[in-house]
N, C-alpha and C positions, 0 to 999 in steps of 0.2 A: 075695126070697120073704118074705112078709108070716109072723110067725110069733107065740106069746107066751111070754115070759120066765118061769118060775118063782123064787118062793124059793126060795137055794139055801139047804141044812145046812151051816152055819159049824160045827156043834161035833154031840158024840156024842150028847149029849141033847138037842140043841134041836127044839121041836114049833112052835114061831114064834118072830117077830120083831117087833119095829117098822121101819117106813122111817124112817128121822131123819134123810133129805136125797136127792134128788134132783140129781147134778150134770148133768145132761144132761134137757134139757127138750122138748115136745115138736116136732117138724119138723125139733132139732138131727139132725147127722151123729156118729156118733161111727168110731172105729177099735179094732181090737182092742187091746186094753190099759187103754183108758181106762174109769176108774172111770164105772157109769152109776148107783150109786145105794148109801148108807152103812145096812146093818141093824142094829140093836142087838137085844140078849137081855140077860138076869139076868147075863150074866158077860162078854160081852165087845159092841165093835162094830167094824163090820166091811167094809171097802171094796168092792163085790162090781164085778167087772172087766168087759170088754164082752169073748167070747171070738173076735168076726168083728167085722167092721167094718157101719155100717150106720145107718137115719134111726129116729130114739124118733118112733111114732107116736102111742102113747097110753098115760098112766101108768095104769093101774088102781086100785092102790092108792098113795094123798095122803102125803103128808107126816104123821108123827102118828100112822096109822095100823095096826093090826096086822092080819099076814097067817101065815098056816101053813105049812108047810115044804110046797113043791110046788105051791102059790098060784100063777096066774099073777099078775104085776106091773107089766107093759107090755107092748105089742103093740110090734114093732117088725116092721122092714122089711130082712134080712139081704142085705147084696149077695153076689153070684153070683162064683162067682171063687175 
């Protein structure tokens, strides 16, 4: 099921992030557990994990970039199961 990712809240006051790496790129597979992309804020960064398994169809937001908490961040493709 085609769906898109948000930024997740790492912390209590966070209102955004940067993406400061991408480990999973797009057409990759990933599985639940693996990291699909590192955020940083003003106090911490932050590995954010894939919670299903499934293919990164499209990053939204680059590398470098800042995004808002609830941003979508990639379009991905969740398998069924």
């Amino acid at each position: 099921m085609k769906t898109t990712l948000k930024l997740v809240r790492v912390g209590m006051t966070m209102t955004e992030g940067t993406i400061v790496a991408w480990h999973v790129g797009p057409g990759a597979r990933f599985v639940a557990g693996d990291v699909l992309y590192t955020v940083e804020t003003e106090k911490v960064s932050h590995d954010v994990e894939a919670t299903a398994g499934g293919t990164l169809l499209e990053i939204l937001v680059p590398v470098d970039e800042d995004a808002e908490v609830g941003q979508a961040v990639c379009v991905v493709d969740v398998e069924n199961g």
